[in-house]
N, C-alpha and C positions, 0 to 999 in steps of 0.2 A: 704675362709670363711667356717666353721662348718655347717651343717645344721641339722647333723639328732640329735633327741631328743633321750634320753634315751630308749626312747618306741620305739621310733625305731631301734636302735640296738638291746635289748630285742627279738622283733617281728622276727626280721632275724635271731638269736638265735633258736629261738623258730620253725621257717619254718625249717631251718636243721632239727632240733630234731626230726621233726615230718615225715620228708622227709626219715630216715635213714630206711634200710628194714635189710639189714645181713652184712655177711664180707664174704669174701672170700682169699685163702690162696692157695701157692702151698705146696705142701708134693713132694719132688722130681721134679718128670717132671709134677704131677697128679694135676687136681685143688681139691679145696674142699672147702665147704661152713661152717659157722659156724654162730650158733646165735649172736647179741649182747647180752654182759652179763649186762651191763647197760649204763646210756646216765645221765650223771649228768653238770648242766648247771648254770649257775647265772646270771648276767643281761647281760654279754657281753661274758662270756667263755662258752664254751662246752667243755666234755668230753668224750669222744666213748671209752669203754671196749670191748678188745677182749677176751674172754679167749678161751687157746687151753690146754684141760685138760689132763690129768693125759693121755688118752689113746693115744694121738697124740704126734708122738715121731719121729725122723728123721729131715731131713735139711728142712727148713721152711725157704721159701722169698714171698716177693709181696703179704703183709697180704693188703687188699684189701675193701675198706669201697663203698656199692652199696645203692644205692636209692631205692624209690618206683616205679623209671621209670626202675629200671634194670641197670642203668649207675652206673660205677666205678667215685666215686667221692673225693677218697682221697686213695693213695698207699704207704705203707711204705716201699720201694724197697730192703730193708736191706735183709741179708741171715744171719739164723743162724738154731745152731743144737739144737736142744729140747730133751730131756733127756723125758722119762717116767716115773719120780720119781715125782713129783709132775706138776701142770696147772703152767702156764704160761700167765700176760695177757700182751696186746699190747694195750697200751693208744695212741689214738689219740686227741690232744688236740687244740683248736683254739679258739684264738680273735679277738672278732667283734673289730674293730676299726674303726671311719674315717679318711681317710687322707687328709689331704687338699694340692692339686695340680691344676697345669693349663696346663696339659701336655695332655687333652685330645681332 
């Protein structure tokens, strides 16, 4: 059986949103941090924008989504090479959904 209301997927939405603090990336062996460029959401999806701009260039993996507590809370484990010709963003994207199970 179903139970949570619209408002409450919403609300869960919404606590991400508000939870999210930066990203974080490696450049090589080296970490680096990076603002969120924006966070767009509707009643049950979110979207997390990375951008790594025009000056960030070299092998990029483990682009890295961090909370307000400091925890890494979403990793995109991918490697690739970034050109210096123009940014680059990394969407992270998720839906709220419920599932109905008895496997708990």
């Amino acid at each position: 059986m179903l139970t949570l209301t619209s408002t409450g997927i919403q609300k869960q939405v919404n606590r991400l949103k508000n939870s999210i603090n930066h990203a974080t990336y490696m450049l090589g062996s080296v970490q680096h941090t990076a603002a969120i460029a924006k966070i767009e959401s509707t009643a049950s999806t979110i979207q997390i924008f990375v951008l790594l701009d025009d000056t960030v260039t070299g092998t990029i993996s483990n682009i890295s989504i961090v909370d307000n507590d400091g925890d890494v809370i979403a990793v995109s484990a991918r490697q690739f090479v970034k050109p210096a010709l123009r940014g680059l963003y990394s969407v992270f994207t998720y839906n709220f959904t419920e599932a109905e199970g008895t496997d708990i």
